[in-house]
C-alpha positions as a Markdown table, in Angstrom:
| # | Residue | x | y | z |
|---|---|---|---|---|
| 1 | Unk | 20.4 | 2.7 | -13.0 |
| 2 | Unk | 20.3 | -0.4 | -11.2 |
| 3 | Unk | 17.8 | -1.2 | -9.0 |
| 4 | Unk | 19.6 | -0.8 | -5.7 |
| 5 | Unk | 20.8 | 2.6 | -6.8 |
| 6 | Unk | 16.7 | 3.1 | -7.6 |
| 7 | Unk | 16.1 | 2.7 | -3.7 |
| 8 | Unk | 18.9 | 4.8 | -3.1 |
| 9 | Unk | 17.9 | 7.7 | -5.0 |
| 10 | Unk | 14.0 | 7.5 | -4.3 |
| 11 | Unk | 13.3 | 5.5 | -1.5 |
| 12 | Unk | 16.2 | 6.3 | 0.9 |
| 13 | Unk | 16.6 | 10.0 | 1.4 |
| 14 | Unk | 13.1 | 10.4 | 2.0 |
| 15 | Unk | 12.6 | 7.9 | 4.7 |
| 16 | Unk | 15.7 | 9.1 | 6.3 |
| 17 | Unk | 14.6 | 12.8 | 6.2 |
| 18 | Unk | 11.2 | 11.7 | 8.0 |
| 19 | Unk | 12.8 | 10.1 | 10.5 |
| 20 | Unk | 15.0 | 13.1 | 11.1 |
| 21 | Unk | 11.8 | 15.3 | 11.3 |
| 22 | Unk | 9.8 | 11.9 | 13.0 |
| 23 | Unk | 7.2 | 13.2 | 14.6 |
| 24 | Unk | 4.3 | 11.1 | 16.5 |
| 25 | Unk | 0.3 | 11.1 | 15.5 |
| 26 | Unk | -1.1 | 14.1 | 18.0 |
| 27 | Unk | -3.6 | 12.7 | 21.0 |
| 28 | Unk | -2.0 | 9.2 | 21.1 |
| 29 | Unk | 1.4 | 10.5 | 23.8 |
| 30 | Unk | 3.7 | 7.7 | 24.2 |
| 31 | Unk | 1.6 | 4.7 | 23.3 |
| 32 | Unk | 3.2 | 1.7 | 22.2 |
| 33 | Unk | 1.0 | 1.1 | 19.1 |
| 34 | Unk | 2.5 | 4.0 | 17.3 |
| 35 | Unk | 6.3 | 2.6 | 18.1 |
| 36 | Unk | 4.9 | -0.5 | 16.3 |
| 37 | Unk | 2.1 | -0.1 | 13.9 |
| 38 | Unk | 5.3 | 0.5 | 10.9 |
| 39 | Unk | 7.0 | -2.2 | 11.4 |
| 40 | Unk | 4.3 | -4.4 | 12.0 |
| 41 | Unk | 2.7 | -3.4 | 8.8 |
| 42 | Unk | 6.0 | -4.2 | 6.9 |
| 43 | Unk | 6.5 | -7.4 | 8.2 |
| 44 | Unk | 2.6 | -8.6 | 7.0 |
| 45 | Unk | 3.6 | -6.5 | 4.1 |
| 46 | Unk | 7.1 | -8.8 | 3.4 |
| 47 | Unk | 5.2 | -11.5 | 4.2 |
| 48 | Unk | 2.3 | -11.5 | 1.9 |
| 49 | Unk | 3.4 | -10.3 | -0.7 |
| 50 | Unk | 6.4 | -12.7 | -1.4 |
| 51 | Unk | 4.6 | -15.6 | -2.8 |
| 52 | Unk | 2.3 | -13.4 | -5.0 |
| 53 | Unk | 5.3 | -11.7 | -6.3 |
| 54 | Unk | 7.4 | -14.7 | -7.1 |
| 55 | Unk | 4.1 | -16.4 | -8.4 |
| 56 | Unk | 4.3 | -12.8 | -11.1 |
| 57 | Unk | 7.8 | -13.2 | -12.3 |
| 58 | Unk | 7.7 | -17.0 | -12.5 |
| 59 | Unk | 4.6 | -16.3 | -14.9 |
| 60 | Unk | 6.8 | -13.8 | -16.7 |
| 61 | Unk | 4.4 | -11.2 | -16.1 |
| 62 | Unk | 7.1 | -8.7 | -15.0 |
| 63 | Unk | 10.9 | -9.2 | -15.3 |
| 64 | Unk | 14.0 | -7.3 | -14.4 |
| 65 | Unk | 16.4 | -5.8 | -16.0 |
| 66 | Unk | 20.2 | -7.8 | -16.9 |
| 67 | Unk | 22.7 | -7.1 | -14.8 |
| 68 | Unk | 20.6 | -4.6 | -12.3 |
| 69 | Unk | 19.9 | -6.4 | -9.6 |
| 70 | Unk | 22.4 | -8.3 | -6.8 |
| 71 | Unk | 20.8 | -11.0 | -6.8 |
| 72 | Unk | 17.6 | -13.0 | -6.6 |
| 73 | Unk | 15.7 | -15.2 | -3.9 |
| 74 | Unk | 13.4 | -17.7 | -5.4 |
| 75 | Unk | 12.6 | -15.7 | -8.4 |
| 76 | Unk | 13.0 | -12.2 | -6.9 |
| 77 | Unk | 15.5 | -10.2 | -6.5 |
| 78 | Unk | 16.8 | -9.1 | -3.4 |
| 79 | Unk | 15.7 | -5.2 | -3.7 |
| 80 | Unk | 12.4 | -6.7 | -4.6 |
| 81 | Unk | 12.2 | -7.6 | -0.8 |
| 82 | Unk | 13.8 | -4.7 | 0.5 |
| 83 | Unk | 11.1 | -2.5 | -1.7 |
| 84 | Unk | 8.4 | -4.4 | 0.1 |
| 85 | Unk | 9.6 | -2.6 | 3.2 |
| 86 | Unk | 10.7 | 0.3 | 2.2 |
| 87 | Unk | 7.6 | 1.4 | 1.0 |
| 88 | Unk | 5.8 | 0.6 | 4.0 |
| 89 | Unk | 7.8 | 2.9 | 5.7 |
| 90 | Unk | 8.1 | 5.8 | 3.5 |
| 91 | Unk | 4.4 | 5.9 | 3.4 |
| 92 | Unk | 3.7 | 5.2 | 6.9 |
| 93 | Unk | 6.3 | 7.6 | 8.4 |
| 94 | Unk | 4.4 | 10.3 | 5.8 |
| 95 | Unk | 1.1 | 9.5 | 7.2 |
| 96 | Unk | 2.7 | 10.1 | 11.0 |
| 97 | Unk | 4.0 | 13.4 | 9.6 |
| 98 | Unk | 0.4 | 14.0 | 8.5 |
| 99 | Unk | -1.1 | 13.2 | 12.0 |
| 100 | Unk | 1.3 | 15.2 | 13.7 |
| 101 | Unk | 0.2 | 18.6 | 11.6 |
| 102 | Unk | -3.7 | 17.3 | 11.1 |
| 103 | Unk | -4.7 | 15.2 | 14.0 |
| 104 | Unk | -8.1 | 13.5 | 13.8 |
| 105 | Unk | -10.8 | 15.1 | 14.6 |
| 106 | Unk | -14.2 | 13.0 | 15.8 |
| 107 | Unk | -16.7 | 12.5 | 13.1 |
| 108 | Unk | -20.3 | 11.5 | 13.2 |
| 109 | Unk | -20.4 | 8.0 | 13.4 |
| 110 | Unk | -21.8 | 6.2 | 9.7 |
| 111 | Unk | -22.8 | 2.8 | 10.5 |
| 112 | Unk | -23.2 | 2.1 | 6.7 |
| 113 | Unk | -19.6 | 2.6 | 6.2 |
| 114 | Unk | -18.4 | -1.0 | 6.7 |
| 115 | Unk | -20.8 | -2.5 | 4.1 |
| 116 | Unk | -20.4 | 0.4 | 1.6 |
| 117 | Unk | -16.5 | 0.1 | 1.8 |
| 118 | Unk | -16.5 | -3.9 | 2.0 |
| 119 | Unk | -18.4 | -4.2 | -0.9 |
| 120 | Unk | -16.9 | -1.6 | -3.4 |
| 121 | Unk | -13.7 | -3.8 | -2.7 |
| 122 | Unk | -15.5 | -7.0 | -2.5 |
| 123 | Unk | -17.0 | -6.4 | -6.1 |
| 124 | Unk | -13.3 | -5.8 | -7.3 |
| 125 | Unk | -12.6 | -8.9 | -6.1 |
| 126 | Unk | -14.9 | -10.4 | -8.3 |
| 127 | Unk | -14.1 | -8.9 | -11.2 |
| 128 | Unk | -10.3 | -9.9 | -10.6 |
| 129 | Unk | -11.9 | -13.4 | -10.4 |
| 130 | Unk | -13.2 | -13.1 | -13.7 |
| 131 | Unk | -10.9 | -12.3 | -15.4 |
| 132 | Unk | -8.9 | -15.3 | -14.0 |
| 133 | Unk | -11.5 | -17.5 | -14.8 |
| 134 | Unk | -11.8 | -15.6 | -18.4 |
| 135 | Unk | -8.4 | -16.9 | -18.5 |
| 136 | Unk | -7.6 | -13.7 | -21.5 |
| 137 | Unk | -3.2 | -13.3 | -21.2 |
| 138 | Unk | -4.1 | -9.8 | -21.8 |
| 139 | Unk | -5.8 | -9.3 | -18.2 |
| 140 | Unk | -3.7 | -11.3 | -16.5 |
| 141 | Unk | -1.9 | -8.9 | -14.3 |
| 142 | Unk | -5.3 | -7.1 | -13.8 |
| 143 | Unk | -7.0 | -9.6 | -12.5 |
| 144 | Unk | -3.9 | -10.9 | -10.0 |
| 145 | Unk | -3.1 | -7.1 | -8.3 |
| 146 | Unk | -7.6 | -7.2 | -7.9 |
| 147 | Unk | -7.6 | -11.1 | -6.1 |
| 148 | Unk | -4.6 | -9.8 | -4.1 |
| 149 | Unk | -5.5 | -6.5 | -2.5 |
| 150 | Unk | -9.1 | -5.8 | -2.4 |
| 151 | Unk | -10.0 | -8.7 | -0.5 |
| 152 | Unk | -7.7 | -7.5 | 2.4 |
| 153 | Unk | -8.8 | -4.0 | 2.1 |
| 154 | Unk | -12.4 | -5.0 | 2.0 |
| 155 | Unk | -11.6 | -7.3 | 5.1 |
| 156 | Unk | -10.4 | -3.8 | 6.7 |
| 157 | Unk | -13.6 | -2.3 | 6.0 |
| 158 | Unk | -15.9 | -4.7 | 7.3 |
| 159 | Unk | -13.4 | -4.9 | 10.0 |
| 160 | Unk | -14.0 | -1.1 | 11.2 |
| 161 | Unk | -15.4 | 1.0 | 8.1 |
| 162 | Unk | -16.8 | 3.4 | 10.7 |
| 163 | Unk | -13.5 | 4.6 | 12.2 |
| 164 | Unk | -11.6 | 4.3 | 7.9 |
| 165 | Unk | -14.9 | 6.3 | 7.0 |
| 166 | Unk | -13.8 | 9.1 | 10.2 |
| 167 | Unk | -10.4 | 9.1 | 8.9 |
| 168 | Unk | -11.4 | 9.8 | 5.5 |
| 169 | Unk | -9.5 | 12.6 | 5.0 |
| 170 | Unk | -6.4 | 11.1 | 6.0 |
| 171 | Unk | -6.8 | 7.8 | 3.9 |
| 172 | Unk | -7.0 | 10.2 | 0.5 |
| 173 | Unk | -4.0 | 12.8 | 1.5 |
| 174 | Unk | -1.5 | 9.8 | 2.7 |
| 175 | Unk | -2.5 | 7.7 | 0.1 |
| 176 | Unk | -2.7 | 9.9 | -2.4 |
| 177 | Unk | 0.3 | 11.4 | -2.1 |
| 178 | Unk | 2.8 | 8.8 | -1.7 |
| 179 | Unk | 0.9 | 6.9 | -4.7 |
| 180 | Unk | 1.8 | 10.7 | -6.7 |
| 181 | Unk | 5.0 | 10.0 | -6.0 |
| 182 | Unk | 5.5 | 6.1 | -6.3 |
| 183 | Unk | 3.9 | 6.4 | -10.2 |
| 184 | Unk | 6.8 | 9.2 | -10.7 |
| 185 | Unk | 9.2 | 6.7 | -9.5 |
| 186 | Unk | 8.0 | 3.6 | -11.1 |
| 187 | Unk | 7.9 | 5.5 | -14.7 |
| 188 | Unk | 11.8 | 6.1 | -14.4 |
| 189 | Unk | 12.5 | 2.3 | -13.5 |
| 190 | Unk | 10.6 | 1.7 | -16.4 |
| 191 | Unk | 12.1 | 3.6 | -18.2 |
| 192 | Unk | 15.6 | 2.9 | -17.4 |
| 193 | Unk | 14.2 | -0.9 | -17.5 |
| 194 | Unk | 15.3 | -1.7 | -14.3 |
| 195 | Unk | 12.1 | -3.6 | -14.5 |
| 196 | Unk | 9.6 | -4.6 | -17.9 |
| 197 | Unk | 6.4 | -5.5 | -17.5 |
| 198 | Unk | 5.0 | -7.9 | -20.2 |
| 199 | Unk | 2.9 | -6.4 | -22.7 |
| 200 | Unk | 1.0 | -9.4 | -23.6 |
| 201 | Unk | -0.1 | -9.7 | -19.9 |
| 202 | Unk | -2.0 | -6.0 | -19.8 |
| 203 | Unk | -4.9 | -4.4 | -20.9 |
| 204 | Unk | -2.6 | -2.1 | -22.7 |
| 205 | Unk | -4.0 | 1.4 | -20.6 |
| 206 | Unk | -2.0 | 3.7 | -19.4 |
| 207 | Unk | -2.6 | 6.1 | -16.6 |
| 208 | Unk | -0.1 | 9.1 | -16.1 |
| 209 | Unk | 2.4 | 7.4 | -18.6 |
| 210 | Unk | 2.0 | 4.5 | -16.7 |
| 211 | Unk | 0.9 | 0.9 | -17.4 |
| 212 | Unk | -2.7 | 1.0 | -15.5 |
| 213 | Unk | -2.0 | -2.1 | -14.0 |
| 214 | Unk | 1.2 | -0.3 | -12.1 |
| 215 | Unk | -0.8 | 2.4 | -11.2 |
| 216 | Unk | -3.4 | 0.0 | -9.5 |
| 217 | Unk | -0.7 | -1.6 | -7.5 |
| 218 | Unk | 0.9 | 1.5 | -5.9 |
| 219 | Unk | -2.8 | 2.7 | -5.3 |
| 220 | Unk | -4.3 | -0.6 | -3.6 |
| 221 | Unk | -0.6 | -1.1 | -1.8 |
| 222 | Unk | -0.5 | 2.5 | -0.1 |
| 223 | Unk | -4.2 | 2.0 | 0.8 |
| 224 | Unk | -3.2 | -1.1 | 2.3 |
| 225 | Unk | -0.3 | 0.8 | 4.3 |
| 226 | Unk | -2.3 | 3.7 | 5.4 |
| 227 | Unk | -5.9 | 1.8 | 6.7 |
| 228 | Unk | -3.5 | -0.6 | 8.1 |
| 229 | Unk | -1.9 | 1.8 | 10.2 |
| 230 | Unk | -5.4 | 3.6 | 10.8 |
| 231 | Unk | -7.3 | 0.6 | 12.2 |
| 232 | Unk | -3.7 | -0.2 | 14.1 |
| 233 | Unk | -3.9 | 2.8 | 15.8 |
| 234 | Unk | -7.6 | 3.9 | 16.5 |
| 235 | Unk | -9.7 | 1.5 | 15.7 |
| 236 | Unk | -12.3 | 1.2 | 17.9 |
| 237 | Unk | -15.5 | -0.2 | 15.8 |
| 238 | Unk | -18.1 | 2.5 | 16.9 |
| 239 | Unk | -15.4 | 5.6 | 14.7 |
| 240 | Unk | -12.8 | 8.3 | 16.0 |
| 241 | Unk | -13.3 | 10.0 | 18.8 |
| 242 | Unk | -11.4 | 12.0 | 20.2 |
| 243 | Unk | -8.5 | 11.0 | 23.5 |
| 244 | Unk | -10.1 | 12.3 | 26.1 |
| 245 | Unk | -13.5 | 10.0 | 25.3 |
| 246 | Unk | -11.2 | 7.2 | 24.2 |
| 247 | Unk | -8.5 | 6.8 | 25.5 |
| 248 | Unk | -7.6 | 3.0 | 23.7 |
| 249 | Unk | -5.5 | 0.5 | 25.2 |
| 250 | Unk | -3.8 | -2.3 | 23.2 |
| 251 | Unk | -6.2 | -5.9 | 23.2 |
């Protein structure tokens, strides 16, 4: 399997079948934010993770398989960049899909949430930092996915924990299972070697069959997707509420 025919077979149909069945987040009607909290979250998506990427496989901490890609830009290959869209938009149409079904519903507002969330992440930032500084091959890969994502996702949480913290339920479902089925997909690439990741640069734990630094990624990245959305589309800084209370407008 190459790894263009890997997008085709389980990036592709899905995102195509969602759009086919694309339905919009109940209580926000026609607003614009929901026509553009996707793509806007792909292109911060595309464009931050590109260097950190190439900065992996010029490390050789991941490499691809001969003859399975196109092609490569920098040290990338194309469907590299093309992934870094594609999942944004299978995860984010399946959290729209969610919406539709279960809309929000208000919660009682937390003002703890933003410091609880911020520093969970905060103190896996540190301990990506460590191991950096630790400078052990073995945590390498670790300790890159934990300086990459958490900061941002603890940035989300100081940014508006309180209206994350409302949306709880819809962080774990639409994170949870796109990650399911992300870890299904990345264990067949594996497999098929469409991509290797370098032994020496793991902790050598597994999760599901999977290295536990790949598991890690697909986790932090959907979270990423899915509170990026969230805060796109109702944050507010004092939680969800529901329309008729709020009724937000764009900044």
């Amino acid at each position: 399997m190459s790894y263009l025919s890997f997008h085709l077979v389980f990036l592709v149909p899905p995102i195509l079948g969602m759009m086919a069945l694309h339905r919009r987040p109940r209580q926000m009607g026609n607003d614009l934010r929901v026509d553009l909290a996707i793509p806007v979250v792909c292109l911060i998506a595309l464009t931050y993770t590109t260097p950190w990427d190439n900065y992996l496989v010029a490390q050789e901490v991941w490499w691809y398989g001969a003859n399975r890609v196109v092609g490569t830009i920098g040290y990338v290959p194309v469907e590299e960049y093309m992934f870094f869209v594609l999942q944004p938009f299978l995860t984010g149409l399946f959290l729209y899909q969610y919406l539709h079904r279960s809309p929000p519903v208000p919660k009682a507002h937390s003002s703890w949430a933003s410091w609880t969330g911020a520093a969970v992440f905060a103190g896996l930032t540190g301990l990506g930092a460590f191991f950096l500084m630790d400078g052990r091959p073995s945590t390498l890969y670790l300790a890159l996915i934990l300086v990459w994502a958490p900061p941002i996702l603890a940035g989300m949480w100081l940014y508006d924990g309180e209206t994350l913290w409302a949306l709880r339920s819809s962080v774990f479902v639409t994170t949870g299972l796109p990650t399911l089925y992300l870890w299904g997909a990345d264990t067949v690439a594996i497999r098929s070697k469409i991509w290797t990741i370098a032994p020496e640069y793991t902790v050598g734990a597994s999760f599901l069959g999977l290295p536990l630094e790949e598991a890690l990624f697909f986790l932090f990245t959907n979270l990423l997707v899915v509170q990026g959305i969230l805060l796109f589309l109702y944050g507010s800084h004092k939680a969800f509420a529901p329309e008729k209370e709020t009724r937000l407008s764009i900044p």
